[in-house]
N, C-alpha and C positions, 0 to 999 in steps of 0.2 A: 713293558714290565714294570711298571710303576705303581701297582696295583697296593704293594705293600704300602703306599704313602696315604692311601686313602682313609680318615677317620672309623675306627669299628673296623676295619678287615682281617686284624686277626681271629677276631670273635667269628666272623666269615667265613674263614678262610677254609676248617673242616668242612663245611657245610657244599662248598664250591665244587673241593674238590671229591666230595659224595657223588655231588652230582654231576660233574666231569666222569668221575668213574663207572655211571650207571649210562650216562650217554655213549659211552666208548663200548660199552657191553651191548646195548643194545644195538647199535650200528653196524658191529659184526657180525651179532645176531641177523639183523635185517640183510644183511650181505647174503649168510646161508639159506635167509626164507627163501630170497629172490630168486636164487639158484634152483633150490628143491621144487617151488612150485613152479619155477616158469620150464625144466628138465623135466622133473619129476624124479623120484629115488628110481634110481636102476641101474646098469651096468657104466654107465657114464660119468654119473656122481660118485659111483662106490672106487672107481679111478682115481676120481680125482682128490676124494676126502685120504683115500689109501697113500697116495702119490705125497701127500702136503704131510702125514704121518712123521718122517724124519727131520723137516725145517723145524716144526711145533714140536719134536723132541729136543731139538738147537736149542730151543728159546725155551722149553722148560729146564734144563739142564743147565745150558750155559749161559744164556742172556741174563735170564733173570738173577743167578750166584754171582754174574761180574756186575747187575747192580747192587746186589749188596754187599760185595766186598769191596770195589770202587768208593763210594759216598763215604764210607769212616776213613780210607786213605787221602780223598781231596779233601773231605769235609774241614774248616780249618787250616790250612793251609794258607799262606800269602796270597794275594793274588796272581803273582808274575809267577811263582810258584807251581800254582794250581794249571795256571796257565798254559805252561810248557811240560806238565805231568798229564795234562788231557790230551794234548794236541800228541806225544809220544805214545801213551797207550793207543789211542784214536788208530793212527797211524799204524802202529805194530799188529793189533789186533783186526784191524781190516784186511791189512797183508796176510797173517796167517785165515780168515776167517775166508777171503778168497780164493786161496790155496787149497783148500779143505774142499769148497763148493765146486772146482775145477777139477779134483781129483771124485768127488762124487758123480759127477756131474757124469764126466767119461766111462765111471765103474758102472753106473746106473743099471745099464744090460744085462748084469751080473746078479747083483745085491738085490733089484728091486725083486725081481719073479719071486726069490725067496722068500719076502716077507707076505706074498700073496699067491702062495703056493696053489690054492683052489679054485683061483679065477681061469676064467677058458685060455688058452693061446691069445685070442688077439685081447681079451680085456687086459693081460700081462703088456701086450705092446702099447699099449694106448696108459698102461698107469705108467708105464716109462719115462713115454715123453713130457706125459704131465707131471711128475716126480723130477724131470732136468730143468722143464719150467720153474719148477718150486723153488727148487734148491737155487735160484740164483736170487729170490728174494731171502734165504739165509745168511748172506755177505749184509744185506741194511738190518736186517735184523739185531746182527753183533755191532751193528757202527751205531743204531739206535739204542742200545744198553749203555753204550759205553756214552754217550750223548747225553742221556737220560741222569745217570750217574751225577754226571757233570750240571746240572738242571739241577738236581735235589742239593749235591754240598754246595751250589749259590742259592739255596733257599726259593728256586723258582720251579716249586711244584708246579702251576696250574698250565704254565706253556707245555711245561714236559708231559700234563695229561694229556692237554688239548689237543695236540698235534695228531695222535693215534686217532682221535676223535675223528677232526676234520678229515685224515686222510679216507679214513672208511667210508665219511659221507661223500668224497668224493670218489670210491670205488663204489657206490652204490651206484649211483646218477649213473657214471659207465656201465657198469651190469646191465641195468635199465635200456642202455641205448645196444650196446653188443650183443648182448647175450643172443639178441633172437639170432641176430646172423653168423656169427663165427658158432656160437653153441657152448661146448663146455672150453675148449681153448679158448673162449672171450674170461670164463673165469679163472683158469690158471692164469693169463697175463697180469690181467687187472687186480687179482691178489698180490704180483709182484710189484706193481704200480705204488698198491698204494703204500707198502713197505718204503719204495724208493721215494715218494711224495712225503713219509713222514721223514726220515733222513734229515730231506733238504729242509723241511719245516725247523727240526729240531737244532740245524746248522749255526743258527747265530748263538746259543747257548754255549759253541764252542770259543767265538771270538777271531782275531783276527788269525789267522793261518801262521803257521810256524814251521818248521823244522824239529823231528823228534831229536830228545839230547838223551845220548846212551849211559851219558854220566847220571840219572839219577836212578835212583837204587828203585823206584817207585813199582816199575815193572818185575821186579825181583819180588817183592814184598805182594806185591799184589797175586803171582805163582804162590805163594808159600799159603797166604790164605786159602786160594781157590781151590789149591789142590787137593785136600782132603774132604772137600764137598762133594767135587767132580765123584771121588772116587765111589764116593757113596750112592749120590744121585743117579750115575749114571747107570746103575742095577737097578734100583727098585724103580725109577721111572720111566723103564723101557715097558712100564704097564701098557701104553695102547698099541706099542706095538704086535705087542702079545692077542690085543683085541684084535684089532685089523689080519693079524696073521689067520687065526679061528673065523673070523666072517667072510675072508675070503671064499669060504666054501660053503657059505648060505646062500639062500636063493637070493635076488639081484634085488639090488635097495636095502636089503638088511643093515649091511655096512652103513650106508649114505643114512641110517634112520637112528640108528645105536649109537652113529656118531654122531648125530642133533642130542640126544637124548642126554647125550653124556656134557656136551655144550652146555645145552640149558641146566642140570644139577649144577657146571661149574659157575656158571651165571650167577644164579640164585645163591651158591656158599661164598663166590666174593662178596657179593651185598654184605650178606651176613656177616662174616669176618670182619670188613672194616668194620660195621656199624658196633660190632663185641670185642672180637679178639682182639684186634691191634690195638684198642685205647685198655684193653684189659691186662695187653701184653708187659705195655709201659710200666704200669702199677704193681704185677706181678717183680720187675725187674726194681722199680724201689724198694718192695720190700722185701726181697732177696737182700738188698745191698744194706739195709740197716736188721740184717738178719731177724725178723721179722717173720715169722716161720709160718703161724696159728693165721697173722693178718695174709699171708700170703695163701693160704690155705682158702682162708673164706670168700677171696674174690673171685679163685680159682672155679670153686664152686659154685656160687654166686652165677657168673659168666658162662658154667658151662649149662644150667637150670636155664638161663635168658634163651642161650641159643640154643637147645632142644627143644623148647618150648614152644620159638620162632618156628623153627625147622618143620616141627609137629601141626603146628596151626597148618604151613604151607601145603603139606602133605594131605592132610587131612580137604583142604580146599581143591584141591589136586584130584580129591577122591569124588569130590561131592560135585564141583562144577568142570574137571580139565577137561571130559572127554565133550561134552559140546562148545565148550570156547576152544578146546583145540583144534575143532571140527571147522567152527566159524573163522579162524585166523590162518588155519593151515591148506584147508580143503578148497583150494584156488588151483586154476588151471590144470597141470599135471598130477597136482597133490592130490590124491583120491582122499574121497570118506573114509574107507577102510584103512588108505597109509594113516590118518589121523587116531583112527581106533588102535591099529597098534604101535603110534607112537605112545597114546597114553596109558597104553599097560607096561609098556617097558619102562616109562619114567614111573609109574607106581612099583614095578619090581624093581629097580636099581634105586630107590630111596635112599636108600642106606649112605646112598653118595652123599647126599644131600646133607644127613645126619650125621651122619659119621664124620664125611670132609671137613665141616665147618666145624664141629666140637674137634675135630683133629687136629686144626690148624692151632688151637688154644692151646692145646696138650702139648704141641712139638714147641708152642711159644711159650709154653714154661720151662720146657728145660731149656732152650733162650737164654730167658730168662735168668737162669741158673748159672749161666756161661757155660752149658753142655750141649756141645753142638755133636758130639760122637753116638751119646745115645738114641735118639730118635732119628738117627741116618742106620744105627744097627736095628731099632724094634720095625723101621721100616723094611730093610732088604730081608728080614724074616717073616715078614706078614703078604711082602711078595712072592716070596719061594713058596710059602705054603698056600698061596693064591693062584699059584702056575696050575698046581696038581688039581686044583678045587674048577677052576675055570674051564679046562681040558676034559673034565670029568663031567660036569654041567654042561658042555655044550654038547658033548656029545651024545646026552641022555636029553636033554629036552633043548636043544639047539638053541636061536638067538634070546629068548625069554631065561632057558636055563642060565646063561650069559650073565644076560641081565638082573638073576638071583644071584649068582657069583659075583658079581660086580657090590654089588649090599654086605651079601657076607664078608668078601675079603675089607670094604673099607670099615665096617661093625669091630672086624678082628684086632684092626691096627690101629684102631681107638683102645677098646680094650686093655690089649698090653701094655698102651700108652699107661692107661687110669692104673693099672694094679702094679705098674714101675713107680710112678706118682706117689699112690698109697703104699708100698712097702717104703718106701723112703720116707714118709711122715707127711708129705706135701699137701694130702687130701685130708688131715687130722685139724680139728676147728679144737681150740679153747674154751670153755665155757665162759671164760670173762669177756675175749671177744666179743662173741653174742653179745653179751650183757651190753657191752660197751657202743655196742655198732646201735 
């Protein structure tokens, strides 16, 4: 880690970790190619994607709120400090986060049929066992948050990328060797593997092992953030569960294909994000803070014109070349020509994700921004409730494609609300001197 001493690295250092970020994306991507084409989508994948539903709800709920609530409590901090505040959360939070995967793990019998109410009898047995698999890669999950955490307040972005990276490449190579012979139980393991390979990767960013100390308050402070995230989060982004519930009752591979489709829109709006929102996010929260109202207005804008634009280009490319390069990159072994054709009508009907998400991400990062973390956790649990009714309605009328038009609409809607909260508040209103000025 001495990377920072090198002449020019800061100047770098964005750039590094773009592309750390784009190789981590892609690797998990190639994980899911390897699976679909060498399986092929059908009763076996739609298992196993359904089964992995509540770990990926773990980690969008909670892994990712405990690293941003983590990094501004160590960030700063002594070292001996920081030290014995890692090694105690580290600690607490794998205890509770084991407890939780122990008690799922047993209820699994119960809980999982329901969230795949319209799969046959034994495709319900079989997403069981791969949903017990899962969930014990949920326990490295939370120790790799809280690790990660730890990595960013010591300023060592690029191991805390890299590690996710490496471990995928090395869940691929295994995919590659197992998969023919174990089958889809080579990839429930080896998704747990490489969870547990990033972990120990991420391990020395913890430092020499300790003993948690009940005396600091740090674990107290850290509930009192988390907690009104949790609360909000954990409604509006029980979204795919909501998907996976509804596809359970489409024909076989739907699931396994809706659920690539929705990967790759998430793929393509992280690129986007870092490359606009987060460095637009920054600059939005300066000039908030020297009240800044007009200037904060025009970047706003500004940022959100780049990434539609972007988004527009890709779509439109999407329209003109996807369906034969998806044909050529997807249409291997199991993967038929046809699973290719309608993978790329449902990524042309779920657009929206695409557009929406990434201009979304800007709009929630302005009120950020603002220091208002309440209202874009309430404009979202309203734009899911009224996407519950829309989704259920659409799939019922034109099944997995209907879906995948609901999936557009409701993220189009929670943009929307976003921008006309925005604009009654002043936030979308530019100066004419601005202009002038800019």
């Amino acid at each position: 880690m001495k990377l920072r001493k090198f002449p020019g690295f800061s100047a770098w250092q964005p750039l590094q970790l773009g592309a750390m970020s784009a190789a981590n994306i892609a690797s998990n991507l190639l994980f899911q190619w390897l699976v679909l084409t060498m399986l092929g989508p059908g009763v076996l994948t739609d298992a196993l994607f359904a089964g992995m539903t509540l770990p990926q709800l773990f980690t969008a709920i909670i892994s990712s709120s405990l690293t941003h609530v983590l990094v501004p409590i160590l960030a700063g901090e002594a070292h001996e400090d920081q030290h014995r505040d890692a090694w105690t959360l580290f600690t607490y939070l794998a205890a509770l986060f084991s407890l939780a995967a122990i008690v799922l793990i047993f209820t699994a019998g119960w809980w999982v049929p329901f969230t795949v109410s319209g799969f046959s009898v034994e495709a319900k047995l079989i997403t069981v066992e791969l949903a017990r698999i899962s969930l014990i890669g949920m326990v490295f999950t939370g120790m790799s948050a809280v690790q990660a955490a730890v990595g960013f307040a010591r300023h060592k972005y690029l191991w805390a990328d890299a590690s996710p990276t490496i471990a995928n490449l090395v869940a691929v190579l295994l995919i590659v060797w197992l998969l023919p012979y174990y089958g889809i139980w080579a990839a429930a393991w080896v998704s747990v593997l490489r969870l547990l390979i990033q972990t120990l990767m991420l391990m020395p960013l913890m430092g020499k092992p300790i003993m948690p100390d009940r005396t600091r308050p740090t674990t107290r402070i850290a509930w009192q953030r988390l907690k009104p995230i949790l609360l909000g989060a954990s409604y509006y982004k029980l979204d795919p569960l909501l998907d996976r519930y509804l596809l359970s009752a489409a024909s076989a591979g739907s699931l396994s294909l809706l659920y690539l489709v929705q990967q790759l829109h998430s793929a393509a709006s992280q690129i986007v994000v870092k490359a606009f929102a987060v460095p637009a996010i920054t600059q939005l929260a300066a000039a908030h803070k020297h009240n800044n109202q007009a200037q904060f207005a025009l970047k706003l804008k500004r940022n959100l014109l780049l990434i539609l634009a972007f988004c527009l280009l890709g779509i439109f490319t999407l329209w003109l070349v996807g369906q034969p390069l998806l044909t050529w990159g997807m249409a291997h072994g199991a993967f038929t020509h046809s699973h290719a054709q309608e993978l790329w009508i449902l990524l042309l009907l779920s657009a929206g994700m695409l557009v929406a998400g990434s201009m979304g991400s800007l709009t929630a990062g302005a009120f950020y921004a603002q220091g208002d973390t309440r209202t874009p956790t309430w404009l979202g649990s309203l734009a899911f409730t009224l996407g519950i009714a829309l989704k259920i309605a659409m799939f019922k009328l034109h099944g997995v494609q209907g879906l995948a038009v609901a999936i557009s609409v409701y993220y189009l809607f929670s943009l929307g609300i976003q921008l006309f909260v925005l604009w009654r508040r002043g936030f979308m209103q530019i100066s004419p001197k601005v202009l002038v000025h800019e």
